[in-house]
VEXDREN-2710 file (C-alpha; in Angstrom, 1 decimal):
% VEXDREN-2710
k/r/px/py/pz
1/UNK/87.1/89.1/113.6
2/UNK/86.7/86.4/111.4
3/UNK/88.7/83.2/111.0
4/UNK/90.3/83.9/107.7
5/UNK/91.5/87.2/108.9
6/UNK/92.5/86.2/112.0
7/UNK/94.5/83.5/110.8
8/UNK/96.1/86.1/108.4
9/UNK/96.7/88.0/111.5
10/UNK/98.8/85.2/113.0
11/UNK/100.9/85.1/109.9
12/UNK/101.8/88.6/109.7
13/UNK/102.8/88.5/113.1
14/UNK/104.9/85.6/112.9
15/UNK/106.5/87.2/109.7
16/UNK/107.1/90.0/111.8
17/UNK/108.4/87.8/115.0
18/UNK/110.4/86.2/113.0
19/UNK/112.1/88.9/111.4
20/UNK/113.1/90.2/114.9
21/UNK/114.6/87.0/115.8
22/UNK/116.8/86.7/112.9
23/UNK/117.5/90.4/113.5
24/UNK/118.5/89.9/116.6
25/UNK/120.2/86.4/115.6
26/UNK/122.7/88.7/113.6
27/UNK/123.4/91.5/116.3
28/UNK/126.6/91.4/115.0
29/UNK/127.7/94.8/114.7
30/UNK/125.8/96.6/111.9
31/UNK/123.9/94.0/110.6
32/UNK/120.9/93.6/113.1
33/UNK/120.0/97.2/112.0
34/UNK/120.0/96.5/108.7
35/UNK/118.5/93.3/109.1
36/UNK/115.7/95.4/110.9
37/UNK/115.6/97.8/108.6
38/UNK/114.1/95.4/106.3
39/UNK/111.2/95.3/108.0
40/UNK/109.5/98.4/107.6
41/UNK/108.6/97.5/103.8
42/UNK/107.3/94.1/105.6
43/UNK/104.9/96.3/108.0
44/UNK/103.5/98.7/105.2
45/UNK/102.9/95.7/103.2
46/UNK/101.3/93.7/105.5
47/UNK/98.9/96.8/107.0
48/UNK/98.2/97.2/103.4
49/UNK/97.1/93.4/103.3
50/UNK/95.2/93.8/106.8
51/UNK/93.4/97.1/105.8
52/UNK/92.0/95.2/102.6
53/UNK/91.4/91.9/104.1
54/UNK/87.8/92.8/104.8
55/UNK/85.6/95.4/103.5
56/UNK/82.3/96.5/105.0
57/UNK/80.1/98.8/103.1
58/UNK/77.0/100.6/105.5
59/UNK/74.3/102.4/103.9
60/UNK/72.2/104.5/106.4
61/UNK/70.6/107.8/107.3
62/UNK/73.9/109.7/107.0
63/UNK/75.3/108.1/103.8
64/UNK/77.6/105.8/102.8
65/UNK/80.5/104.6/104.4
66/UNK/83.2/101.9/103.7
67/UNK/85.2/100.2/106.2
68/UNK/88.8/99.0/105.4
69/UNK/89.5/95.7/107.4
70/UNK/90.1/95.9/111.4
71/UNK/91.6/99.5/110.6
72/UNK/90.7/103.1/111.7
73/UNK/90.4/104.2/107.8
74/UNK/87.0/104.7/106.7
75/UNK/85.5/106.3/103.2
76/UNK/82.4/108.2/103.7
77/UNK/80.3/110.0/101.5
78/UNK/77.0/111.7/103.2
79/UNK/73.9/111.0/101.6
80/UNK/73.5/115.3/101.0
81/UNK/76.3/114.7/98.3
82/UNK/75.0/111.8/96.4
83/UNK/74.0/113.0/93.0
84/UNK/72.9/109.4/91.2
85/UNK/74.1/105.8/91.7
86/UNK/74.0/103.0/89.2
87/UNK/74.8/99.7/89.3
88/UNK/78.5/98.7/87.1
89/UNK/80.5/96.0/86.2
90/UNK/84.0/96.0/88.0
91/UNK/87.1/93.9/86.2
92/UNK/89.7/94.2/88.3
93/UNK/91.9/92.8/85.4
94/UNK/91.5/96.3/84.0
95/UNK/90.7/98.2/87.5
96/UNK/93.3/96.6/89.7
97/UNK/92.7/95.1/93.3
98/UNK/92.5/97.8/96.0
99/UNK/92.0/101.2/96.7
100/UNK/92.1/102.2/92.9
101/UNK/92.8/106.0/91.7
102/UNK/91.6/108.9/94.2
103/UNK/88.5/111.0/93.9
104/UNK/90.9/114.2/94.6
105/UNK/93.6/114.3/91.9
106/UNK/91.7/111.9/89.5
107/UNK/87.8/112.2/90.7
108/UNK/87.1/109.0/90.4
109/UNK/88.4/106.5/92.6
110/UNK/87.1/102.8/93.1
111/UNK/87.3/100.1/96.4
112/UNK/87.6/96.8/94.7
113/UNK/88.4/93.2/96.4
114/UNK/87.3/90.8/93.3
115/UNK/85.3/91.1/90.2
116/UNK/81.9/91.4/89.6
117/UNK/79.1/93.9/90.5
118/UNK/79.8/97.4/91.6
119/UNK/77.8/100.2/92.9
120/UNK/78.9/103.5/91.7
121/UNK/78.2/106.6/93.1
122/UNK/78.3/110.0/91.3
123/UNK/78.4/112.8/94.2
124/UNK/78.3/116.5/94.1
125/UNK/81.6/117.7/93.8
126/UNK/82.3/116.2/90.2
127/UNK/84.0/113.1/91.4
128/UNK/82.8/109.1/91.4
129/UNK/83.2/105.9/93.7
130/UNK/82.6/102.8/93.0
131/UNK/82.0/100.3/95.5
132/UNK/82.2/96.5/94.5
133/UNK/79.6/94.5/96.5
134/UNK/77.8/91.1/96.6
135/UNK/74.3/92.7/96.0
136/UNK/75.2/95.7/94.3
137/UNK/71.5/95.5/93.1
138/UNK/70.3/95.6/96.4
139/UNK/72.7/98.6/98.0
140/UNK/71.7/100.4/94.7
141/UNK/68.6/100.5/95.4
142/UNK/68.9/101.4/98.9
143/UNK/71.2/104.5/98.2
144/UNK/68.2/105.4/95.9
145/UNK/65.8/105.3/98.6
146/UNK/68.4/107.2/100.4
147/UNK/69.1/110.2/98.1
148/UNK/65.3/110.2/96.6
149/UNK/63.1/113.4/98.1
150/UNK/60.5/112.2/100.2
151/UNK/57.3/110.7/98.3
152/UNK/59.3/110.4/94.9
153/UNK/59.9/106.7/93.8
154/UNK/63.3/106.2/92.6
155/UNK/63.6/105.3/88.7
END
């Protein structure tokens, strides 16, 4: 775990912590409940936070897969489904931070943490996914070597 995250770690849980306390602080009656109630929007938030406080993108024999922070949710699309991949430009001004759209009800859908370079992916069933990356030059050109038939260069 890294420092940043872990330090955000610590934070969320003493948001949390404290919250309890002040719950508990108020166990008069009703209002601990309510005061606890309040912090189920805290929690979603802050897994939301934790699940996009790192990502990790792996390219290998399988396919692709993306990694959403210290949690168990994954993205993965196998390398059999990859039709093309090109490299974009992502503004998240006009994307949005986050998990953006959804390759089922939209078919496209894009994993974006900051602005910059993206690698997107067109795969078999009609949708897209872009990825943004620090080398998206590099990762494009490994997903090509990836998908390519044996013996045929990638263009």
């Amino acid at each position: 775990m890294s420092a940043g995250l872990a330090v955000f770690v610590a934070l969320v849980l003493v948001a949390v912590a404290g919250g309890v306390f002040v719950a508990f602080a108020l166990a008069e009656e009703d209002k601990a409940l309510i005061a606890l109630s309040g912090l189920a929007p805290l929690a979603v938030v802050g897994l939301a936070m934790l699940a996009f406080s790192s990502i990790t993108l792996i390219v290998d024999h399988t396919g692709v897969e993306v990694r959403y922070g210290p949690t168990p949710f994954r993205t993965r699309v196998r390398a059999a489904d990859i039709r093309s991949v090109s490299v974009v430009d992502v503004n998240p001004w006009r994307w949005g931070w986050g998990y953006r759209m959804s390759r089922r009800l939209f078919k496209r859908a894009a994993i974006v943490v900051r602005g910059g370079p993206g690698v997107r992916l067109e795969i078999a069933d009609g949708t897209s996914l872009t990825i943004v990356t620090v080398d998206a030059d590099h990762v494009a050109r490994e997903i090509e070597q990836l998908v390519s038939p044996a013996g045929e260069s990638p263009t």
